[in-house]
N, C-alpha and C positions, 0 to 999 in steps of 0.2 A: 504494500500500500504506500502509495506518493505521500513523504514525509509532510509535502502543503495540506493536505486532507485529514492529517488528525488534530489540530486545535483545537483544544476545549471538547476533544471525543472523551467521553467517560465509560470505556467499554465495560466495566462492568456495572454498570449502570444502566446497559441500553440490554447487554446482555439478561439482567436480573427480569427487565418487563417484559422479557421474551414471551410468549405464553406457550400453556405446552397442552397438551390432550388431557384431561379431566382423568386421570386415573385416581381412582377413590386412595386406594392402601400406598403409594409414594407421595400422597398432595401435601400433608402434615412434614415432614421432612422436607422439601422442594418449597415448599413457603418459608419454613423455618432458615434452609440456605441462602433466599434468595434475602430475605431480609437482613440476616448476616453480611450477605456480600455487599449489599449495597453501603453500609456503615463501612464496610474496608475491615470484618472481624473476620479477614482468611481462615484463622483455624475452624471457627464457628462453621460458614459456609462449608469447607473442604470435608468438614465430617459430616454433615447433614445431606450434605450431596453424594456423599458416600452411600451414606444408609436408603437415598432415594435410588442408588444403582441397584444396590440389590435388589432391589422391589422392579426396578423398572428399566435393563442394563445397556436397550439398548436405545431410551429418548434420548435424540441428537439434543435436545437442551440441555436436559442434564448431565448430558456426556461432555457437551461446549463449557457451560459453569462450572463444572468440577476442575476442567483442566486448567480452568484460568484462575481459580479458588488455589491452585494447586501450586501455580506455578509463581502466582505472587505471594506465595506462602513460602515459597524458596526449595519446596518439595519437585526438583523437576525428575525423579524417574519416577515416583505414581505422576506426574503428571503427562508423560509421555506414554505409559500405561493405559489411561483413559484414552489420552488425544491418539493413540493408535488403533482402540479399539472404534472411536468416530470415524479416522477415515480408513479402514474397513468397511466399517457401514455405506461409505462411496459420501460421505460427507465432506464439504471442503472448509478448513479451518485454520485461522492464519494463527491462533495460538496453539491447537494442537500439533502445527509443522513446525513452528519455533521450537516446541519442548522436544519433539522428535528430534530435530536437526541439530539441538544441546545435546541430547544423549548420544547419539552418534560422535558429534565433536566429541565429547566426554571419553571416551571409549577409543578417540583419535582414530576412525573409523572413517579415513579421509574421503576414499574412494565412494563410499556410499555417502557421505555429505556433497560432494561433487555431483554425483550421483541423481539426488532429491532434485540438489537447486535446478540441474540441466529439464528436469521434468516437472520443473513449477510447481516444485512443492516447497514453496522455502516461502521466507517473511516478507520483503519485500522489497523494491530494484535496489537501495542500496547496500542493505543488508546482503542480499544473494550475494550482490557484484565481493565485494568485500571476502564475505566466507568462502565464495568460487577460489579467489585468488588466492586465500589463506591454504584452501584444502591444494590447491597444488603444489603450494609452496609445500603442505606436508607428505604429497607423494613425490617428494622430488622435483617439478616438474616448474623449479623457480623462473627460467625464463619465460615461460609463458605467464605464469603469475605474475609477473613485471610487468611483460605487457599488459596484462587485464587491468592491472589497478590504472596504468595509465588510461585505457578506455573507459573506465567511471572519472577520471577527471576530466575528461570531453564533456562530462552533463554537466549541465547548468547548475550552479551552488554547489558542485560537488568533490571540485579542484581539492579544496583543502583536505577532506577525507582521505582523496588520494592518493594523496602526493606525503601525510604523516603515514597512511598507511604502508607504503612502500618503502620509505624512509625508515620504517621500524624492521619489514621486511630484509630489508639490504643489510644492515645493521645485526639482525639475528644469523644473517648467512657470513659475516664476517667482514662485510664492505662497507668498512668505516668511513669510508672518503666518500663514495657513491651517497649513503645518507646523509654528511653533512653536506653534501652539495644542495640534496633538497632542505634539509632543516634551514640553510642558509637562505632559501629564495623567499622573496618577499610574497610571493604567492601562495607561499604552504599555507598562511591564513592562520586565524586564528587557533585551532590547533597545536598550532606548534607553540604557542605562546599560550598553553596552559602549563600547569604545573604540572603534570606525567610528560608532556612533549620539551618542557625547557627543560627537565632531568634527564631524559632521552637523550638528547642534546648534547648536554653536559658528558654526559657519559663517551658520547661518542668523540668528543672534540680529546677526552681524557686517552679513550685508549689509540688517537691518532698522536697522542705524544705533545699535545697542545693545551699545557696544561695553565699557563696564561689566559689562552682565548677561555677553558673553562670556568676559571675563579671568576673572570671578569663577566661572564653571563651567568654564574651562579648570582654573585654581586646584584648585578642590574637587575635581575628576572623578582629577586629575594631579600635584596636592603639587608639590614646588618641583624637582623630578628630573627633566624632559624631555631625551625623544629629540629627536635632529636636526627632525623635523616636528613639533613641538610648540611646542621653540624656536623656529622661524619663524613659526609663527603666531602664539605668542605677542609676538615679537619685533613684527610687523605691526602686531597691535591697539594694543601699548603705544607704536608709531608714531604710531596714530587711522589708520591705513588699512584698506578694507574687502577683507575676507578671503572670496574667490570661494569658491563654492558650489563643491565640485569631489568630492564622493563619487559621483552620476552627473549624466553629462549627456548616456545618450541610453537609449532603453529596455532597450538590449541591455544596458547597463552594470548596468540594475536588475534584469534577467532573470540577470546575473551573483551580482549578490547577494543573489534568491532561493536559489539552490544556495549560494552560501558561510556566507549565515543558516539555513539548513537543515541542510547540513555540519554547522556550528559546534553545534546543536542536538543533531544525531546522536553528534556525538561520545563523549559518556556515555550514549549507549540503543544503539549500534550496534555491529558488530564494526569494527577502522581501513578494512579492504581494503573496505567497504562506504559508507561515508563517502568516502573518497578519493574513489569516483566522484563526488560532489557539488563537491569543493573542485576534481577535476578541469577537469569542466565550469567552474566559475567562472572558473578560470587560463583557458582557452578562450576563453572570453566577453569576459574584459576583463583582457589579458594585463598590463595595469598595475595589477592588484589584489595587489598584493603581500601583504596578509596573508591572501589566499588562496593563494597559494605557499607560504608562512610554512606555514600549514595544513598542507599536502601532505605536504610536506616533514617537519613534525612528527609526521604519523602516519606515515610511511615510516620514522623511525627509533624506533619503539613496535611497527615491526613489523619492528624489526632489518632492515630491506634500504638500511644506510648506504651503497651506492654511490648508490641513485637517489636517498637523499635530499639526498648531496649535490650530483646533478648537479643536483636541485630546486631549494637553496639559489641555486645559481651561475646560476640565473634569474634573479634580482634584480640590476638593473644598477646601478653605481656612482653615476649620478643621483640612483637611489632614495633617499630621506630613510631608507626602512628596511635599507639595505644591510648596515649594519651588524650587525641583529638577523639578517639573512639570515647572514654569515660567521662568527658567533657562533656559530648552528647546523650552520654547516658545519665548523666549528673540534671541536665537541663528537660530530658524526654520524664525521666522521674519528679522531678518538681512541676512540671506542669500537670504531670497527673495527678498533684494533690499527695507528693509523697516529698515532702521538703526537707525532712529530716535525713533519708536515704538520700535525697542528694546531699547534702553534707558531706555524712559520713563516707560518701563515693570522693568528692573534691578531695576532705580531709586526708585519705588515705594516699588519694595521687597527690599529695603536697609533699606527702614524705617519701615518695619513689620519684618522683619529678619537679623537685624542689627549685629547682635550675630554673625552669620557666618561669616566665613573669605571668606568663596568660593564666596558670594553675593557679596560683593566689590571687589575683584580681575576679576569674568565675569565683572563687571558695569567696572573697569580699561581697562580689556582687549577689550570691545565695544569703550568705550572713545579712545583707544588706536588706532584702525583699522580708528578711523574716523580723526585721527590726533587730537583729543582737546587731546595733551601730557601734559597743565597744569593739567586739570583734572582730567587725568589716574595716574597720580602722586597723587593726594590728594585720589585718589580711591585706589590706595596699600598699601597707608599709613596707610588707617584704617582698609585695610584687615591686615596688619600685626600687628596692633593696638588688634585685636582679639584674637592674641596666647596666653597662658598664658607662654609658655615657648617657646626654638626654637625648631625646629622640621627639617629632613631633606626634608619633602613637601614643607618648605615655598621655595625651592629653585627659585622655577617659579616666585613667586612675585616678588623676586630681580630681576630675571633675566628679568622679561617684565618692571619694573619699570627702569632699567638699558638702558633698550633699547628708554623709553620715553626721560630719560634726554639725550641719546645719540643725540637723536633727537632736543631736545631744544640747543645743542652742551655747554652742562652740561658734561664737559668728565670727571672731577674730581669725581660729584656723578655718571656718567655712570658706572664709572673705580671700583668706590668701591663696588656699586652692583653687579657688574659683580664675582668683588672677592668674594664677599661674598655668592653668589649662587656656586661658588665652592667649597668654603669651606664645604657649606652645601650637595654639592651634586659633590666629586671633578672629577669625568671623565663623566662630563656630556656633551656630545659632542656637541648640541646647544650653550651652554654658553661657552664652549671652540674656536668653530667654532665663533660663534659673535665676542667675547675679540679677539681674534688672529687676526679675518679680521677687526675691528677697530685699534689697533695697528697699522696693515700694512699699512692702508688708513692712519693715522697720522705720518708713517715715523720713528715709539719709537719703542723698542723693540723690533725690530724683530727676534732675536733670538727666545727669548721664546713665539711672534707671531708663529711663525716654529714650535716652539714644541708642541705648543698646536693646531694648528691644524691638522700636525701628529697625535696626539690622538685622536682627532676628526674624521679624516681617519679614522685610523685604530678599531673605534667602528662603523664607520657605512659608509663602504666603498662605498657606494652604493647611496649616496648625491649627487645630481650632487651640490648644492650649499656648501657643505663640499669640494667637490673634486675640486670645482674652486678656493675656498678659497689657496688652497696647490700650487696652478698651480700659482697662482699671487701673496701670500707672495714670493715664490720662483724668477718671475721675479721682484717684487721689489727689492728684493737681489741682484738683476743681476745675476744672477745664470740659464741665460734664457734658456739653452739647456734643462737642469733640469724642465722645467717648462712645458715644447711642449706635454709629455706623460700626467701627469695631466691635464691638459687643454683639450687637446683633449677629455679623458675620462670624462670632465667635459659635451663635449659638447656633447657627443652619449648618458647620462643620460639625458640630457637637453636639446633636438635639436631644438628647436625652440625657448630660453631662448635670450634676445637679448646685457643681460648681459654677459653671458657668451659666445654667436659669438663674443663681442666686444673684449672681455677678450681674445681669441683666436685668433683674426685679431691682438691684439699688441703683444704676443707674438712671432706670425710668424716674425710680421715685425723685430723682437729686433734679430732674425735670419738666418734673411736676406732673409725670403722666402714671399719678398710683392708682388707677386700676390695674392697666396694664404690669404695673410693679408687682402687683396684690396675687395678679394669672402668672406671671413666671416665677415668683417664691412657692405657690402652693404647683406649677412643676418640678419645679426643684425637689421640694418634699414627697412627691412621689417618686422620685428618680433615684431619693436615698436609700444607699444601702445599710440598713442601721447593724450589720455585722461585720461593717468594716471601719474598725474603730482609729484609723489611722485617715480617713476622709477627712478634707478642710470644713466640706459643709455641714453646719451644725444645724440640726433637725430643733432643737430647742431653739436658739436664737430665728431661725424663720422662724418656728411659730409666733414667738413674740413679736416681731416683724407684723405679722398678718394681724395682729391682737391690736396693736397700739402705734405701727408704723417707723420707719428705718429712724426719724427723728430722736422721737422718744429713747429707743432701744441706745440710739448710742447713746441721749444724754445718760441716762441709764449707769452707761460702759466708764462714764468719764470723760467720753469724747464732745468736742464740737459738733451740733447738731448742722444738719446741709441746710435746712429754712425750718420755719417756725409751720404748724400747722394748720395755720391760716395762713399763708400765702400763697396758695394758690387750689 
């Protein structure tokens, strides 16, 4: 299938409303599947479609769902099991020929994946072209496999595939200089300038004895911040030792990362649960492709199903150089499920095996952060910044989340300096312009340059509803409320159910003198709260006194200067 034709396809989604023949004894199961599938619960679905085979072995729907249940559950030999028993049936199916033509590759069973594709049974034009060229290269039959990949770079958008694929190809058969001749052309495309193609790269420029050209495009590609497998290889070259060709070295491994370079392509044209199939297959292919796991794993928790993503994660074994990014995300799939404690103690644990990293204690800061222990998120920044050897303009995050901790303990002195100091590092950074600006305003100091910096903060990302409120209420702080009613409004059509910013909207009507309208967005506001999140600005008590007696009152109330008396107007 032409990769322009799957945008926004959600095949197991279209597959789930399939309908099937009214069989009384597999309906209860095959309902049960199909509603599983649709959530993205693969295990759920994979079993229940199971139990509807028995009953029912040979409906081509439930034969189609199961295999796709199957295959994005990462299970691909039941899933070629099924998808072979469909086309048997004389059915045609583009995911039961994918899981087929994995388990063949799997098996490096070249000649029969050669084989399938020559008889259009394979996934689709680029795919085939690719795996075509791959399986020759594994029957020997490397010059023609050369030539093929060059005839997938005759198609239109398809240059770049080609031309890393053969580049990888040449490279696996020992033709260091052939592959950097392509890595070198400005045509390879984007591609080549991912992170598996600039280590490709590197590798290849190392074992041509060019071990200058490699520091300097490791350098360039990767700034002075490396992962554990960066450092070692950079460690290696600034040795003068030559750094093995190791992205593949056998066909199947490049049959691997056709589907993970394909995958990775999909990913912004496709629906997740359709892509997985691709990253799947990869993790299949060449189970030490970790950032093919990486993948999976990422789109499993984009499709909210954080248990698989992070049994995904916990695929990556403790060897792996990317272990670390693997428990990062398993640290963050677990917190979002409502399990914040386990991430923790996941961060905690890689703090003390990957101590080295700045990024392991800034997530362990940022988790400590979201759960309010602010002492601890402070002694967690501290050692990520502890980490640098120099400054750098990334660290700007660390100020700026450790800035936001002491704001919190009402540390405004070290708030104030972090704050500056993540500008300095990174100076129109609208986050940390937008925070500094709307703390200033909250304290009553500076507001002038409160104004200016969130002006800037606007005007880099106009489209904040929590940037645009910030504008709309330095401005009524100023008393400058007329000025304020456009902003605010725009704050609340980006944000309309925010109960901050109705509240925010309700005092600037009033300061207007338009309290009904103030009277309607406080009492939304008060529906909008969440009174179990005891860390919200807006106070459910204070509106209601608002609605009782009016914003005037309330502040004289506070101690504050009233905005007009309640007769005037």
């Amino acid at each position: 299938m032409p990769i322009r034709v799957l945008r926004q396809i959600s095949f197991a989604a279209v597959l789930a409303v399939t309908g099937i023949p009214l069989v009384a004894e597999p309906a209860g199961p095959y309902l049960a599947a199909r509603s599983a599938a649709v959530t993205g619960d693969y295990d759920a679905a994979a079993r229940y479609y199971t139990q509807a085979l028995a009953r029912d072995p040979s409906n081509p729907e439930i034969l189609e769902n199961a295999s796709f249940a199957l295959l994005a559950l990462g299970d691909i030999e039941r899933a070629a099991i099924v998808g072979g028993t469909l086309l048997a049936n004389g059915q045609s199916s583009q995911v039961a020929q994918m899981a087929l033509l994995a388990q063949r590759a799997k098996e490096e069973n070249y000649a029969d994946v050669l084989g399938r594709i020559l008889d259009n049974q394979g996934v689709g034009p680029l795919v085939d072209g690719l795996l075509r060229a791959w399986a020759q290269v594994g029957i020997g039959e490397v010059t023609t496999a050369l030539e093929n990949f060059e005839k997938i770079g005759e198609e239109r958008g398809l240059q770049g595939f080609a031309l890393y694929h053969k580049a990888l190809a040449l490279a696996m058969v020992g033709d260091f200089e052939g592959a950097d001749e392509i890595f070198s052309k400005p045509e390879s495309g984007a591609l080549r300038q991912t992170r598996r193609g600039a280590i490709a790269h590197i590798e290849v420029l190392s074992q041509l004895g060019r071990t200058e050209d490699a520091l300097k495009l490791l350098d360039d590609s990767f700034g002075p911040d490396l992962d554990p497998l960066l450092k070692s290889i950079r460690a290696s070259l600034s040795d003068g030792k030559t750094v093995e060709f190791s992205q593949i070295k056998t066909a199947r491994d490049g049959m691997a990362e056709v589907f993970f370079t394909v995958g990775s392509a999909l990913r912004n044209e496709a629906s997740e649960d359709y892509t997985l199939l691709y990253t799947r297959v990869a993790e299949y292919l060449n189970p030490m492709h970790s950032d093919a796991t990486l993948l999976s794993a990422g789109l499993l928790e984009q499709m909210e199903r954080f248990e698989l993503a992070t049994e995904t994660y916990k695929k990556v074994g403790r060897d792996d150089p990317a272990f670390h990014a693997a428990e990062l995300g398993r640290a963050e799939a677990l917190r979002r499920s409502g399990k914040p404690d386990a991430a923790i103690e996941v961060l905690e644990s890689l703090a003390q095996t990957h101590g080295e990293l700045a990024l392991v204690h800034s997530s362990l800061g940022d988790a400590l952060r979201q759960m309010e222990r602010f002492e601890d998120a402070i002694k967690a920044y501290d050692t990520a910044l502890e980490q640098y050897d120099e400054e750098s303009r990334g660290q700007w995050f660390i100020y700026y989340a450790r800035g936001i901790s002491y704001e919190r303990l009402d540390n405004w002195e070290n708030s104030e300096a972090d704050f500056r100091k993540a500008l300095e590092l990174n100076p129109e950074q609208p986050q940390v312009l937008n925070y500094l600006g709307y703390s200033l305003v909250e304290k009553q100091v500076k507001l002038d340059e409160a104004l200016n910096m969130i002006e800037r903060a606007v005007a880099a990302r106009p489209d904040s509803g929590y940037i645009v409120d910030s504008l709309g209420w330095v401005l009524f702080r100023l008393g400058r409320y007329e000025e304020a009613v456009a902003p605010m409004e725009r704050a609340t059509e980006l944000m309309p159910i925010d109960p901050i910013v109705n509240d925010h909207l309700g005092d600037v009507y009033w300061s207007v003198g338009r309290f009904l309208e103030a009277e309607f967005q406080w009492k939304r506001a008060l529906s909008f709260v969440d009174y179990g999140d005891a860390s919200q600005e807006a106070d459910p008590d204070r509106i209601r006194r608002k609605l009782e007696v009016g914003l005037d009152q309330v502040l004289e109330e506070e101690g504050a200067k009233p905005l007009r008396l309640a007769d005037d107007g």
